[in-house]
C-alpha atoms as one frame of an Amber mdcrd trajectory, in Angstrom:
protein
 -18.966 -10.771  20.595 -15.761  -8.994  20.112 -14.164 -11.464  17.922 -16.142
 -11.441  15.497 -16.419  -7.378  14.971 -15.804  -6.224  11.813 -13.919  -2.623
  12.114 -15.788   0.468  13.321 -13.598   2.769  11.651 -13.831   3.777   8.471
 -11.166   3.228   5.505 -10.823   7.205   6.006  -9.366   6.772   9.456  -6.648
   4.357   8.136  -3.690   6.389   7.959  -0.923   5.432  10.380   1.757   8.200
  10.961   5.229   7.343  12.874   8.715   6.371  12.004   9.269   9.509   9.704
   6.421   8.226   7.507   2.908   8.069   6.665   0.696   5.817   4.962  -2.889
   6.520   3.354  -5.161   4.890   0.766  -4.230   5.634  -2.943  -5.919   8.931
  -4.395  -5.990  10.190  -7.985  -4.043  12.933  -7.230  -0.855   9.933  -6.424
  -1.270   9.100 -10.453   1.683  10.524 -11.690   4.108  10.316  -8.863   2.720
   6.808  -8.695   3.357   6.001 -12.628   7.046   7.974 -12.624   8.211   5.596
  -9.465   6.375   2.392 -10.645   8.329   2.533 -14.455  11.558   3.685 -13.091
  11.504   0.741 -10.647  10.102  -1.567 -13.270  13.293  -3.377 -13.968  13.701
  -3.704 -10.197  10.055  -5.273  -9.158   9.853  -7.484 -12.299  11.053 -10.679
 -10.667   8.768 -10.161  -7.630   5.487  -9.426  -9.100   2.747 -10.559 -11.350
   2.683  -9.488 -14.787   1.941  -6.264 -15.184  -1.311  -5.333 -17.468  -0.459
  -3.692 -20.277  -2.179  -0.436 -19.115  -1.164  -0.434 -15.721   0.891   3.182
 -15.454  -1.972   4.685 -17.393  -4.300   7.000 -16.450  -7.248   4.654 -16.853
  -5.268   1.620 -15.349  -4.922   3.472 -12.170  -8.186   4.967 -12.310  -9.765
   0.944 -12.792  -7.468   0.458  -9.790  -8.607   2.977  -7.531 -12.127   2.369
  -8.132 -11.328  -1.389  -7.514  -9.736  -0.672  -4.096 -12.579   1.518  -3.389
 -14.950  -2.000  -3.733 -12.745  -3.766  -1.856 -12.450  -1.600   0.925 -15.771
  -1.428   1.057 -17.024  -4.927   0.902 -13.925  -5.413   4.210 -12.031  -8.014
   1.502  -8.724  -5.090   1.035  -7.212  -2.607   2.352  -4.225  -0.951   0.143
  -1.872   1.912   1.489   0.749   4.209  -0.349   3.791   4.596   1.986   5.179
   8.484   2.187   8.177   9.959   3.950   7.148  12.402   5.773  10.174  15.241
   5.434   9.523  15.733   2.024   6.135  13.924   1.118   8.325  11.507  -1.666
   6.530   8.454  -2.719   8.586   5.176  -1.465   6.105   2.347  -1.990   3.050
   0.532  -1.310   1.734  -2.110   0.908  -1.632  -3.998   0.568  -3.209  -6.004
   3.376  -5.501  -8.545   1.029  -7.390 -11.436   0.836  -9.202 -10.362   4.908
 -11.760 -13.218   6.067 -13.444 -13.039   9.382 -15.891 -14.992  11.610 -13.260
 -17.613  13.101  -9.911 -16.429  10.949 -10.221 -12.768  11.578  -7.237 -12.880
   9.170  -5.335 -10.876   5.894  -2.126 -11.440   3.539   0.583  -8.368   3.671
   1.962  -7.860  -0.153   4.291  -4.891  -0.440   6.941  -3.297  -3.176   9.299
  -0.650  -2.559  10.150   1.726  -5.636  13.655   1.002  -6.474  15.170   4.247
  -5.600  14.067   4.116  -2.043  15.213   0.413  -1.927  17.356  -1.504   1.044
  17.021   2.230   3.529  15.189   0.372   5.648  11.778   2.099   4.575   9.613
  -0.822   4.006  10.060  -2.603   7.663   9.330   1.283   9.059   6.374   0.878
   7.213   5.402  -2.871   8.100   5.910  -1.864  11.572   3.511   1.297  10.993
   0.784  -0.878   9.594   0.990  -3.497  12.345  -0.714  -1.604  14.928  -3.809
  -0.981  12.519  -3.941  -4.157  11.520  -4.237  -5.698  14.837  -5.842  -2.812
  15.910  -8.682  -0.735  14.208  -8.884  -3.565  11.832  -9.423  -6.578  14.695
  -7.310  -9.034  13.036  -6.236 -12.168  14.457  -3.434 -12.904  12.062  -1.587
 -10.994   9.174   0.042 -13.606   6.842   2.769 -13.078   4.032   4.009 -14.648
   1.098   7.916 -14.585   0.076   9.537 -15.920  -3.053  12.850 -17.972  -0.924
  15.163 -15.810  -3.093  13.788 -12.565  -1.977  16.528 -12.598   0.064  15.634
  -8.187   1.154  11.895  -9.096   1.847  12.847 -12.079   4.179  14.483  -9.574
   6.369  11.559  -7.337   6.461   9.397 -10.011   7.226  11.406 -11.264  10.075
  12.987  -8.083  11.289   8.951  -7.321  11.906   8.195 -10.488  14.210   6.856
 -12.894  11.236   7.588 -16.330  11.981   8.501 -18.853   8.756   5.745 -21.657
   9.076   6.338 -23.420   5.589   6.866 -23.917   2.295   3.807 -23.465  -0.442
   4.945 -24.978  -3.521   4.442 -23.427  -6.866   1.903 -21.010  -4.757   1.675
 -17.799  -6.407   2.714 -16.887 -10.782   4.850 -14.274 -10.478   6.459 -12.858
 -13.924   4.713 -15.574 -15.435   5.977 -17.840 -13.942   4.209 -20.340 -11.021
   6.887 -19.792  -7.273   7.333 -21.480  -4.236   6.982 -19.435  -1.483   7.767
 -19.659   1.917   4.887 -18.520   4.357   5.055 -16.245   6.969   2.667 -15.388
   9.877   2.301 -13.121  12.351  -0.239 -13.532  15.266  -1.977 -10.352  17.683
  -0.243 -11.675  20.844   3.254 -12.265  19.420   3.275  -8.421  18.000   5.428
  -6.290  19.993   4.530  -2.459  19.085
């Protein structure tokens, strides 16, 4: 039953190209590029993310991460992406399709963050709009959900600019910078996607 397929394709064959930009799976080799954009846009992401662990831009943080993602991929729970522009292969950001359930959802949660010096150019709907087509496509989903702190004011606009309806309020949903956020949720369904 077609549904209920999980994805044929392997995790290897997730790399959407288009829109002057390309996304892939984080490798080692993206360590230090990753590290030099995620501290200088530390200041920047603070209010929009969790707490960071105190060995996250290490080495060993990002190797712990990588081999997480590798698990997750793997067991069809997450799929994360590294978002490149494709002129000059810069870094811009990341985007993370998460918490994926099948059988009757057939469903994930977009999270994203854009490195500060790349911010408000219009490079993280290019890459929503990439991912979209994977998503619904390779990776059978029903339904890609979002999360968005109300004053997020930059990621609002993605979301909608991208076809996301608002469908409510969570309260106190999700600790970010230590601290527990409402959040107004977001969804997207296969047949309202325009590609």
């Amino acid at each position: 039953m077609a549904l209920f397929r999980l994805p044929t394709s392997g995790p290897a064959a997730l790399a959407p190209r288009g829109h002057g930009l390309f996304l892939r799976a984080p490798q080692m080799a993206d360590y230090a590029q990753w590290a030099q954009l995620r501290e200088v846009s530390r200041d920047y992401l603070t209010p929009w993310e969790p707490i960071w662990p105190s060995d996250d831009l290490t080495r060993s943080g990002f190797r712990r991460r990588l081999r997480r993602y590798a698990e997750d991929i793997s067991a069809d729970r997450s799929y994360p992406f590294i978002a490149f522009r494709e002129s000059d292969g810069a870094m811009l950001g990341g985007i993370t399709l998460a918490n994926v359930r099948r059988g009757i959802v057939q469903a994930g949660t977009v999270g994203y963050w854009m490195g500060q010096p790349h911010a408000h150019r219009g490079y993280m709907t290019a890459a929503l709009r990439l991912l979209l087509p994977t998503l619904f496509g390779e990776l059978n989903l029903h339904r890609v959900e979002a999360a968005c702190i109300p004053t997020n004011t930059p990621s609002i606009r993605v979301l909608e600019k991208c076809g996301f309806t608002r469908e409510g309020l969570a309260r106190r949903y999700l600790c970010i910078n230590g601290v527990w956020q409402d959040h107004y949720l977001y969804g997207l369904l296969h047949e309202d996607f325009r590609g």
